[in-house]
Chimera marker file (.cmm) of the C-alpha trace (Angstrom):
<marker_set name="trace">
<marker id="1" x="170.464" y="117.164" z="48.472" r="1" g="1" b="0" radius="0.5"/>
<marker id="2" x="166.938" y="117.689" z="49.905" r="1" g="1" b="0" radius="0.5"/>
<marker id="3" x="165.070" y="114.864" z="51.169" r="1" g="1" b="0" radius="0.5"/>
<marker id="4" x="160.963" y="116.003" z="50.984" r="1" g="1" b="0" radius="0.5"/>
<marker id="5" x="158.195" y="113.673" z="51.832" r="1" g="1" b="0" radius="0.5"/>
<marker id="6" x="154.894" y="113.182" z="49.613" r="1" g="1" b="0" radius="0.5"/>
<marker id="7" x="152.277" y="111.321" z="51.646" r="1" g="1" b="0" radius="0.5"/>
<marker id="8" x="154.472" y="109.208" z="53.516" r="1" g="1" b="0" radius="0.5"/>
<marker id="9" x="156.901" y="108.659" z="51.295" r="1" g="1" b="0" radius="0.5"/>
<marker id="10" x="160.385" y="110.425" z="50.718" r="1" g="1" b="0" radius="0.5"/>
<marker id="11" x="161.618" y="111.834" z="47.427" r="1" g="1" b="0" radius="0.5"/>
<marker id="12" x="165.508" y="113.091" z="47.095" r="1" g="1" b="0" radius="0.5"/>
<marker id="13" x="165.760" y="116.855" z="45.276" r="1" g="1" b="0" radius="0.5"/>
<marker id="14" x="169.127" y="118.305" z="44.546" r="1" g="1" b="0" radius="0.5"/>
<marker id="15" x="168.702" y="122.277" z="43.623" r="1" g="1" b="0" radius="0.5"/>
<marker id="16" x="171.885" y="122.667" z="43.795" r="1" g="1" b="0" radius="0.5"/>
<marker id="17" x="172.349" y="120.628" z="40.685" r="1" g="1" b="0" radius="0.5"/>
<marker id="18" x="169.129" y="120.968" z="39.539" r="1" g="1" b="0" radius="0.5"/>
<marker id="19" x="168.597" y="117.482" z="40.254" r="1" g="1" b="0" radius="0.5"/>
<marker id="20" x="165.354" y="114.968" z="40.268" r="1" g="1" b="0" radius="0.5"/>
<marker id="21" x="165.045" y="111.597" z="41.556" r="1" g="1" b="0" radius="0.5"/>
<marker id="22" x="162.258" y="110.576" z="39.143" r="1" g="1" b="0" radius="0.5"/>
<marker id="23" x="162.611" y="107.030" z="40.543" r="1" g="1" b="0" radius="0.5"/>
<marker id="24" x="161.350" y="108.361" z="43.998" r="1" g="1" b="0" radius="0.5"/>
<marker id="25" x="158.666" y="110.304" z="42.221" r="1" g="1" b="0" radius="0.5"/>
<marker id="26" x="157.691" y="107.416" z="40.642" r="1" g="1" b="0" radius="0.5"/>
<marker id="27" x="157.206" y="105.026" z="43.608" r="1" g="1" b="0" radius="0.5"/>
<marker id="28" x="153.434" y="106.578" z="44.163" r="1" g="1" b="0" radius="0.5"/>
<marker id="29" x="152.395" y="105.622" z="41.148" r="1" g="1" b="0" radius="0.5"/>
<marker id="30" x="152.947" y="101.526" z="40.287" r="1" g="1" b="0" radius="0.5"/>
<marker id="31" x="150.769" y="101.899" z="37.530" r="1" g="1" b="0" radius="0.5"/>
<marker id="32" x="153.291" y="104.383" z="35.339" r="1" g="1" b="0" radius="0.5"/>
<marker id="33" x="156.422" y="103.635" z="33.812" r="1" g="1" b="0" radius="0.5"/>
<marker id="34" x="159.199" y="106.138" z="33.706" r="1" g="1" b="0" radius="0.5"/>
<marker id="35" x="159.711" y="104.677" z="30.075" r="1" g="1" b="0" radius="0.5"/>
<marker id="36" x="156.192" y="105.430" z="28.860" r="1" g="1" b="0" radius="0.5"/>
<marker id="37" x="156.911" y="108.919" z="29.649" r="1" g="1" b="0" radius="0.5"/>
<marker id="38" x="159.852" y="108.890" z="27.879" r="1" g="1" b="0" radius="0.5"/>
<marker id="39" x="159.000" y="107.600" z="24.936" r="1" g="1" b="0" radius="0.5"/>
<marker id="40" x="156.014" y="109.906" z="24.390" r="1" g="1" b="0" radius="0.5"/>
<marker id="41" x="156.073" y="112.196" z="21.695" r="1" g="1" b="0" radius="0.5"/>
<marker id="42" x="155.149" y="115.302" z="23.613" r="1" g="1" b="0" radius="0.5"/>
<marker id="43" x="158.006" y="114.082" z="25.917" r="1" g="1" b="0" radius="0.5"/>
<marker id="44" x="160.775" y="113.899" z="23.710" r="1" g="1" b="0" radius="0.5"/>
<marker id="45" x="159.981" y="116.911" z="21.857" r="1" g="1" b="0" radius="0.5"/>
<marker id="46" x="160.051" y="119.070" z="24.954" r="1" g="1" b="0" radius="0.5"/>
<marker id="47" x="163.525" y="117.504" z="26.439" r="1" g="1" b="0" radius="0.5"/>
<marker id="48" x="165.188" y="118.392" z="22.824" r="1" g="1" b="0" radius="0.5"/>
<marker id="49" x="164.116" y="122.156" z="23.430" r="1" g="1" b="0" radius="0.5"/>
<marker id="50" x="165.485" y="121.880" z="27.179" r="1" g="1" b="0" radius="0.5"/>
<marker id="51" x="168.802" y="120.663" z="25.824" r="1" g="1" b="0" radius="0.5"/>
<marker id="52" x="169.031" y="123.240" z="23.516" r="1" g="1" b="0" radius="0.5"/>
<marker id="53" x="168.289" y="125.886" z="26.188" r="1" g="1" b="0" radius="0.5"/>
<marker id="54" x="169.677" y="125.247" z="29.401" r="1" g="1" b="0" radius="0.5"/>
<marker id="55" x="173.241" y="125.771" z="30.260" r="1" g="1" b="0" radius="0.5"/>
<marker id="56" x="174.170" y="123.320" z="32.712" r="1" g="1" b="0" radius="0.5"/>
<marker id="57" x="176.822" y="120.905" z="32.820" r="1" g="1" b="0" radius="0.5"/>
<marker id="58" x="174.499" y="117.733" z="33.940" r="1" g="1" b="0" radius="0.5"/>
<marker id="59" x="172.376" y="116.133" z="31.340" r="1" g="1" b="0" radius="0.5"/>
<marker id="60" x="168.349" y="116.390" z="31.220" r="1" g="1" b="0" radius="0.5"/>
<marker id="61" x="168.084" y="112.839" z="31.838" r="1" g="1" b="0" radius="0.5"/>
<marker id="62" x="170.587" y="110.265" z="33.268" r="1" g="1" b="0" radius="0.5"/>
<marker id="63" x="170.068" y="106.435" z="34.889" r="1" g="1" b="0" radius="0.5"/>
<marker id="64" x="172.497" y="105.162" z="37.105" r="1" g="1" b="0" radius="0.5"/>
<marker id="65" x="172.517" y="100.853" z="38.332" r="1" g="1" b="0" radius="0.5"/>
<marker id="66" x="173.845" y="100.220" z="41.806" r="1" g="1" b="0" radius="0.5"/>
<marker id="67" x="172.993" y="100.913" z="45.335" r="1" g="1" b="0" radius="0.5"/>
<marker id="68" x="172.145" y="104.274" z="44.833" r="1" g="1" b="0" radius="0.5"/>
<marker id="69" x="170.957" y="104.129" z="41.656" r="1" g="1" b="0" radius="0.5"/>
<marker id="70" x="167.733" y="105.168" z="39.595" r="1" g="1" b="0" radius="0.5"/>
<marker id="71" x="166.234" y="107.561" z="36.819" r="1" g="1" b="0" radius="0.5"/>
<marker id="72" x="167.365" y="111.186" z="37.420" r="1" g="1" b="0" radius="0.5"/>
<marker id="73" x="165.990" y="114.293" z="35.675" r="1" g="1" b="0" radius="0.5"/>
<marker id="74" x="166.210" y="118.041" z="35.364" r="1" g="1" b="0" radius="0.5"/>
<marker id="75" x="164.107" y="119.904" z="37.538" r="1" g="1" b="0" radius="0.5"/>
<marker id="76" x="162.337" y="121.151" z="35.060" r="1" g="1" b="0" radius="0.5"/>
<marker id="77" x="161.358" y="117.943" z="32.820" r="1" g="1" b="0" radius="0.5"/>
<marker id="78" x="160.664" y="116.590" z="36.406" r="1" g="1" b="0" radius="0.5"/>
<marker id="79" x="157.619" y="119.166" z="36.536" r="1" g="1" b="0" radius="0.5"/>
<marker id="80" x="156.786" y="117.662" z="33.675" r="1" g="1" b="0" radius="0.5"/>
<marker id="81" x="156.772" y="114.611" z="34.932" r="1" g="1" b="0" radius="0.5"/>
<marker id="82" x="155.015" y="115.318" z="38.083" r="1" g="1" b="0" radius="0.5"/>
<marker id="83" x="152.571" y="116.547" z="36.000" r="1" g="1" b="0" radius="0.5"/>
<marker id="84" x="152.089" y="113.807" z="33.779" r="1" g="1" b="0" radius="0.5"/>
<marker id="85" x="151.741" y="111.098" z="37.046" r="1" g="1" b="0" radius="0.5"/>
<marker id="86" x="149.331" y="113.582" z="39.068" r="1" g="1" b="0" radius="0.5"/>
<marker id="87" x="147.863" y="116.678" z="38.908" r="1" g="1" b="0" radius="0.5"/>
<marker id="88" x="148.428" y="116.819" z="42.868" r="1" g="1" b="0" radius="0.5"/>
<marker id="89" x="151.575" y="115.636" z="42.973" r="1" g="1" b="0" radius="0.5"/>
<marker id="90" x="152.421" y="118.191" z="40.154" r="1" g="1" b="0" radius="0.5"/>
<marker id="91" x="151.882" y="121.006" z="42.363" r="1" g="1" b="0" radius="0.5"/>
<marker id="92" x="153.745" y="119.655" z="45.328" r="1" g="1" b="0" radius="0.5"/>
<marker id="93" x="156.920" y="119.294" z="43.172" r="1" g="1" b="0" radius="0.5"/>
<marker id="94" x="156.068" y="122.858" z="42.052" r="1" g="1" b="0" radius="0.5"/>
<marker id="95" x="156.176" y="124.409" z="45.559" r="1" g="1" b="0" radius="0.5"/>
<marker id="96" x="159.828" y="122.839" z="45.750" r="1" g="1" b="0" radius="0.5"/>
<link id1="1" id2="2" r="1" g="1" b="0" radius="0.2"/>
<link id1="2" id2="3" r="1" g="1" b="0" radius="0.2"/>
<link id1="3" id2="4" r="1" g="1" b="0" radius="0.2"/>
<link id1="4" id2="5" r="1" g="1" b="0" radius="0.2"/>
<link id1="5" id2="6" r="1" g="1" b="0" radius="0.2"/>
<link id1="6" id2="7" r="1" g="1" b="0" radius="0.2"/>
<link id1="7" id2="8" r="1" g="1" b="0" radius="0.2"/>
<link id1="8" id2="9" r="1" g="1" b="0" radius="0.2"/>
<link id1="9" id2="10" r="1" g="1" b="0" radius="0.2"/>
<link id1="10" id2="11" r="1" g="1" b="0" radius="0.2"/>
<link id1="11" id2="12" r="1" g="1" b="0" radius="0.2"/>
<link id1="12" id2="13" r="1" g="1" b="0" radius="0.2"/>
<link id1="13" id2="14" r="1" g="1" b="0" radius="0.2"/>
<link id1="14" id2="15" r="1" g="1" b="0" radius="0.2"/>
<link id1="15" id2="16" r="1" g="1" b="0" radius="0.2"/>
<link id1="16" id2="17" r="1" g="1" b="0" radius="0.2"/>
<link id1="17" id2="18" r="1" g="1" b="0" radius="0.2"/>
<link id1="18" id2="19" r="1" g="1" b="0" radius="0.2"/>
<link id1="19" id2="20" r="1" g="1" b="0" radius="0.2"/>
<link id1="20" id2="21" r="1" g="1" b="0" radius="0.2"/>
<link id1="21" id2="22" r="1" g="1" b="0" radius="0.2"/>
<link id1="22" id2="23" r="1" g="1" b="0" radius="0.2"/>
<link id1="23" id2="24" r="1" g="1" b="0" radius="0.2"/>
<link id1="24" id2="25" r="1" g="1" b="0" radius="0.2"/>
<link id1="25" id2="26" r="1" g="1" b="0" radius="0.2"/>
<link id1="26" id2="27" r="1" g="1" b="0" radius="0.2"/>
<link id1="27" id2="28" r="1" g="1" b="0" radius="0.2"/>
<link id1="28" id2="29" r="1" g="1" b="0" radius="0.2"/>
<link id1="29" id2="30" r="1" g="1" b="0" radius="0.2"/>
<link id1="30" id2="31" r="1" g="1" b="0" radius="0.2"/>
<link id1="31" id2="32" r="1" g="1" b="0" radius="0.2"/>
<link id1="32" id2="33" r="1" g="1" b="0" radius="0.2"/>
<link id1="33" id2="34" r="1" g="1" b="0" radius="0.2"/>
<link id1="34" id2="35" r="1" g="1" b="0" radius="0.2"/>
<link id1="35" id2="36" r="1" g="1" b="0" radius="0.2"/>
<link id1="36" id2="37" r="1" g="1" b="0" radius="0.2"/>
<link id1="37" id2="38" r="1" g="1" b="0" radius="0.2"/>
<link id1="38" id2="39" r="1" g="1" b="0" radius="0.2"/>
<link id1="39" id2="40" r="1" g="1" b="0" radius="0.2"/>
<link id1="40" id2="41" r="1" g="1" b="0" radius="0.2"/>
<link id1="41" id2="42" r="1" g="1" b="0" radius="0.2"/>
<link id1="42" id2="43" r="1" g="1" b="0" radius="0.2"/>
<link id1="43" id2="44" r="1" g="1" b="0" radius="0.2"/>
<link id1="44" id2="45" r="1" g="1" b="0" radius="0.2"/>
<link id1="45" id2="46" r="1" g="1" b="0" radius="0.2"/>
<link id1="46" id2="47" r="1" g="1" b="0" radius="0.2"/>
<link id1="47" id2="48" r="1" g="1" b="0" radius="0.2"/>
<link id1="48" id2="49" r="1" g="1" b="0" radius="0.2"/>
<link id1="49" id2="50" r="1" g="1" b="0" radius="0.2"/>
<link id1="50" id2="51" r="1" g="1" b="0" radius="0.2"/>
<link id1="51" id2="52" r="1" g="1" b="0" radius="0.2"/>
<link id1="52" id2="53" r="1" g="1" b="0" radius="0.2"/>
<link id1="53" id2="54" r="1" g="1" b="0" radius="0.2"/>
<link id1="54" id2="55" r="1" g="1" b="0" radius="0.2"/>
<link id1="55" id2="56" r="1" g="1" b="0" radius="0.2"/>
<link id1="56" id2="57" r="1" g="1" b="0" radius="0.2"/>
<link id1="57" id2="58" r="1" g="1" b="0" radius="0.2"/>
<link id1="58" id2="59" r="1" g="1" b="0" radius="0.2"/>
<link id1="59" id2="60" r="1" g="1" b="0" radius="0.2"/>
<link id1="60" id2="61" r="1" g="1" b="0" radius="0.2"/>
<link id1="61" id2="62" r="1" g="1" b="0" radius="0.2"/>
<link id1="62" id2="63" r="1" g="1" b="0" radius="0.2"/>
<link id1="63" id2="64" r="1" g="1" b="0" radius="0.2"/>
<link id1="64" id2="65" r="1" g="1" b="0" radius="0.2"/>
<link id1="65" id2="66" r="1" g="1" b="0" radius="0.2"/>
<link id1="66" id2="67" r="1" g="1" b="0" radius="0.2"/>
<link id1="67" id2="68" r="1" g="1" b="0" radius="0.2"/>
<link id1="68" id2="69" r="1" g="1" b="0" radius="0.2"/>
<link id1="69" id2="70" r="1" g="1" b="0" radius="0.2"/>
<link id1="70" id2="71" r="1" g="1" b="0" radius="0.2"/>
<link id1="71" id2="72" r="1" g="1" b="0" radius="0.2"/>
<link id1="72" id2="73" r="1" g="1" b="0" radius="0.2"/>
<link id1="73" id2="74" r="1" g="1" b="0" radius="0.2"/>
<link id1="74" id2="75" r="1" g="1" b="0" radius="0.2"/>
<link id1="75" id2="76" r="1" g="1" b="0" radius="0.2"/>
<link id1="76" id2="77" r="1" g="1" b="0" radius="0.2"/>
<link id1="77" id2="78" r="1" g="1" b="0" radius="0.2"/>
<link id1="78" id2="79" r="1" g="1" b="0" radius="0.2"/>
<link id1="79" id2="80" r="1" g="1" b="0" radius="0.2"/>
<link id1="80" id2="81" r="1" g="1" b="0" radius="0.2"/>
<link id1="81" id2="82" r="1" g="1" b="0" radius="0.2"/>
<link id1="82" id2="83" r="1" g="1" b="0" radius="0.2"/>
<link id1="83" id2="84" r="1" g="1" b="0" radius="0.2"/>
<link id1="84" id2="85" r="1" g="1" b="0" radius="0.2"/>
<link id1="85" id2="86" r="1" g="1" b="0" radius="0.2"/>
<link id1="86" id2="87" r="1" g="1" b="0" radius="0.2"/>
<link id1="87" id2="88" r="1" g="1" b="0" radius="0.2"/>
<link id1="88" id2="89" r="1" g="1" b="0" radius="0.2"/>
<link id1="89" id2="90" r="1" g="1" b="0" radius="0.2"/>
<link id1="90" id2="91" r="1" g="1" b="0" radius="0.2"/>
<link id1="91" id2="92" r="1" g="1" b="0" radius="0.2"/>
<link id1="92" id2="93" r="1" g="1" b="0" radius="0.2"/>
<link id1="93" id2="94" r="1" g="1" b="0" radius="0.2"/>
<link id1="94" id2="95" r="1" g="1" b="0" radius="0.2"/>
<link id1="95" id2="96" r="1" g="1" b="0" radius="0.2"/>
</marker_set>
């Protein structure tokens, strides 16, 4: 796991598992909800494809309560996602 920092604050990457912490991601933004990305149309449409495309053993999108927890993603919806917060933050998760 990779620990990069976006204007001050830190966000955890695994490539290795082509891991996101979308809940880090998120913290920039208090205005956006991780569910109102979910739940978009657009969204949901695109993760379906991913499923059906990738071959990895994690899943696109998984939560986890506790300590540690939070919203993780694949890498890829997770460009999506940077995308859909900030156009600037998009292209610092894309030089990752």
């Amino acid at each position: 796991m990779e620990i990069k920092k976006f204007k001050g604050k830190l966000i955890a990457f695994d490539f290795d598992n082509e891991i996101v912490n979308a809940t880090d991601m998120i913290k920039h933004y208090p205005n956006k909800r991780i569910n109102d990305f979910l739940n978009n149309q657009q969204t949901k449409d695109f993760m379906r494809v991913l499923e059906a495309n990738i071959n990895t053993e994690n899943p696109v999108i998984k939560s986890e309560v506790g300590r540690y927890g939070g919203t993780y993603m694949h890498k890829r919806l997770a460009y999506k996602f940077a995308a859909w917060l900030n156009p600037e933050f998009e292209n610092f998760v894309l030089n990752q």
